[in-house]
Phi, psi and omega in degrees: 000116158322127148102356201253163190221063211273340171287313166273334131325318171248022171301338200263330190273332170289315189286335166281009158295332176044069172302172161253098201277090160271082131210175195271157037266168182278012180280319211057062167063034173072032160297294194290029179225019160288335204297325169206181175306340172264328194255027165255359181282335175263022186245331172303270216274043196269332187264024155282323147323331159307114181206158171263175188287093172240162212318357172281328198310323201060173179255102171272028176262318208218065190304112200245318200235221177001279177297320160303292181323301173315285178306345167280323189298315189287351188262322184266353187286328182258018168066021193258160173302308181251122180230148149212182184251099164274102186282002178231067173052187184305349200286305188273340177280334190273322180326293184283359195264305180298329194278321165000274192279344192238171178221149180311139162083345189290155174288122179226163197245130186229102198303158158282006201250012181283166177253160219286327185306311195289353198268288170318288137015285186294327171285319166297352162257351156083049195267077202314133186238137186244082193262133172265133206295122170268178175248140138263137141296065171330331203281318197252336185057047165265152171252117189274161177278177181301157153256172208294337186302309207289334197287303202299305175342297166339292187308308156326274231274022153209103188273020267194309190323145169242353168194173190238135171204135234217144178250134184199097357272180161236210207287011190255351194072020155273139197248122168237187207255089177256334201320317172272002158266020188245290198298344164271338144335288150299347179254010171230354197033057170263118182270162184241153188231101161246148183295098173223068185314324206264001205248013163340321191266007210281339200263334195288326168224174170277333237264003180241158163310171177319151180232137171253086166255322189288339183219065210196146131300308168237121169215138219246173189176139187224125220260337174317331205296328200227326207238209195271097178186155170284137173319100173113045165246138157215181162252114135305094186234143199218117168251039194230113186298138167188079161348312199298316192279019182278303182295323195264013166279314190258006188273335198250031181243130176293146174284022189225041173330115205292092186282015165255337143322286190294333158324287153309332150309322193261340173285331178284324167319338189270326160329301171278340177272347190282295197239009207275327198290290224259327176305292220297315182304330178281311163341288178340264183322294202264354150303336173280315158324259187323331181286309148012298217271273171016288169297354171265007184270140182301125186070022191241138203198110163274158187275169166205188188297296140034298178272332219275134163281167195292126171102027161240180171187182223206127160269115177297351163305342200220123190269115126284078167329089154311106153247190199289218175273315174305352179227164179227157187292333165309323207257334171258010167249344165271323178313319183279310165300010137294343182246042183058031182232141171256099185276141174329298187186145159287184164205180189288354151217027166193225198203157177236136150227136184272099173289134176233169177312014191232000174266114149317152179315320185291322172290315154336296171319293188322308192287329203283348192282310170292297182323306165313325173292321178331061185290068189307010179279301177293354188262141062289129133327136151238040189216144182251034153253135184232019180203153163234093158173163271157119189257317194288170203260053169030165173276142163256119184286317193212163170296140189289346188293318168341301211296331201292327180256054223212120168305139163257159166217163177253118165270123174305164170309040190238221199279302162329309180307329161337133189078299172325120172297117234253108132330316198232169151319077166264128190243171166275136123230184337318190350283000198054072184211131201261100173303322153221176145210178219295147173090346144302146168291163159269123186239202183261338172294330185306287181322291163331315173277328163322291202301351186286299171313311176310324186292317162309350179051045187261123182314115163217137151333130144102341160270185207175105190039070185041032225214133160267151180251104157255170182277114183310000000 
């Protein structure tokens, strides 16, 4: 239609909704740059701001001033060999971690619990994939990272491996206890990447898990996701001597770099070394508080450590909401965006939100009140699937780097799929943990949870009008 703009139309028509944002970015829609005099001066002028590299400017294929000083800065805040400024967020920073670390054809250990950029990677380097067996919380339907037993199980059988590569935390904010399977890791010189888009926030205090900045080979952060940064900013950090990521930084980073990005990068770093100890810690204490009141409302369940098995912990920034089995989580994230509040992503039985320093008691109040409020008769399940994850590893038939160049035909959802090798990444998302990926069999729990999502009108990757690409 002449005269329509429907992408900035309607960004404008969600902000005047004045939503209450538990979901990212970690700024909140440009809150957290409110925190002082610089940064309401880029939250003022940001879109004057736009600019290119001219000559005061520095270069970030070739940082000489400015932008060299910023990754110093940032290198030294995360205790790393290396820092860069990723525009295009975990996706590329995982990207570049991997064409990195590996040479074509080597053999990797891959948790299943990964995000869909690491998948892709692997096919574009052409990788032998190894997967390590994740946990379901049956009790809960949470998908837990591996334990350190299942990973070294891994290890035994494919002796062969040239690296490992692990999500910390993952999208529920669980965290387990690796640091001294990295450093055994290194003493065989298998290297490691881990994903911890979500754990940005991790350096500033103990009262959060451990931050692997200092000893990971690779660690990817994303820093939109959590701290004071703009939407599509991540971190790169590398403590890994490797000529290679310096070219594949700049082979797979546009050569027109946003400096309001890079910008927003360099205020969240000044954020956490500035304010992050005592904001986040003061977070903490009132994410405890309000979980107090929360768990006392009928059918409400936050997750905690409590719940959790021994050698895992949890980030208390962020609520994972549990209800029982009898109700679903897809049905309390439309109940809560009805009541203004925007959760991070549902799951088939509850829902996660993500807190930052700038939320107030009164953003608490707001949710405990809407929980409260809460007429769980109208939230019922109406699906006898109580879970979309999968604990055992599908059968693999082909390597996914294979599947590309392999005739396909397309299929409906039904019975018939059964047996049939899968083309493409079929993912849920959110949270995006892949129920199948390319080159895998198709079973019937498989089959089942698909059909499940669909009823739910739940987003997956890789169908098209309801329909899969198998191999012919």
């Amino acid at each position: 239609m002449e005269g329509r703009i429907p992408i900035l139309e309607e960004i404008i028509k969600y902000n005047k909704e004045e939503n209450l944002i538990l979901s990212m970015p970690g700024n909140k829609c440009g809150k957290a740059f409110l925190k002082d005099y610089v940064g309401r001066e880029f939250f003022e002028k940001m879109g004057s701001l736009d600019i290119t590299e001219v000559e005061p400017l520095d270069n970030l294929h070739h940082p000489e001033g400015i932008i060299k000083e910023a990754t110093e800065l940032l290198k030294k805040y995360y205790d790393c060999k290396k820092a860069y400024f990723s525009l295009n967020g975990s996706t590329g920073a995982n990207i570049i971690s991997i064409f990195s670390a590996f040479d074509e054809g080597d053999e990797v250990l891959v948790e299943r619990n990964c995000h869909r950029s690491i998948y892709n990677a692997l096919i574009l380097k052409k990788l032998k994939v190894s997967y390590i067996k994740g946990i379901v919380d049956k009790e809960r339907d949470i998908f837990l990272p591996p334990t350190i037993k299942d990973i070294e199980i891994a290890l035994e059988k494919n002796k062969n491996v040239k690296g490992v590569i692990l999500t910390y935390p993952n999208y529920f904010g669980v965290s387990y206890e690796i640091e001294e399977l990295i450093l055994e890791l290194k003493k065989k010189n298998i290297k490691t990447i881990i994903d911890s888009a979500h754990g940005a926030h991790y350096n500033c205090t103990n009262k959060l898990p451990k931050s692997l900045t200092s000893i990971a080979d690779y660690v990817i952060l994303s820093a939109h996701k959590t701290i004071p940064s703009l939407t599509q900013a991540g971190y790169l950090i590398v403590n890994d001597d490797n000529p290679k990521v310096d070219f594949y930084f700049s082979a797979l980073t546009t050569t027109s770099p946003s400096y309001i990005l890079m910008a927003s990068l360099d205020y969240g770093r000044h954020y956490m070394e500035v304010y992050g100890e005592k904001d986040y810690e003061e977070l903490i204490l009132r994410c405890e508080k309000w979980r107090e009141c929360i768990e006392k409302i009928e059918g409400i369940h936050i997750y905690s450590e409590e719940d959790l098995y021994k050698g895992y912990s949890i980030d208390k920034t962020r609520y994972v909401i549990i209800l029982e089995k009898e109700y679903s989580g897809e049905k309390l994230l439309e109940y809560l965006r009805k009541e203004k509040i925007q959760c991070e992503m549902s799951f088939s039985r509850g829902v996660v939100l993500i807190f930052s320093t700038f939320n107030t008691d009164e953003d608490f109040e707001k949710v405990y009140i809407a929980l409260k409020n809460l007429n769980l008769e109208e939230i019922k399940s109406d699906s006898i699937i109580n879970s979309r994850f999968i604990e055992e590893i599908p059968e693999k038939k082909y390597e996914p780097y294979e599947i590309l160049d392999k005739e396909f035909i397309e299929m409906t959802i039904d019975e018939k799929l059964i047996g049939k090798i899968s083309k493409e990444h079929i993912v849920p998302y959110p949270p995006g943990i892949p129920l199948l990926c390319p080159g895998e069999i198709i079973n019937n729990e498989i089959l089942n949870i698909i059909k499940d999502c669909i009823k739910k009108n739940i987003d997956i990757i890789g169908l098209e009008d309801n329909k899969i690409k198998i191999i012919k």
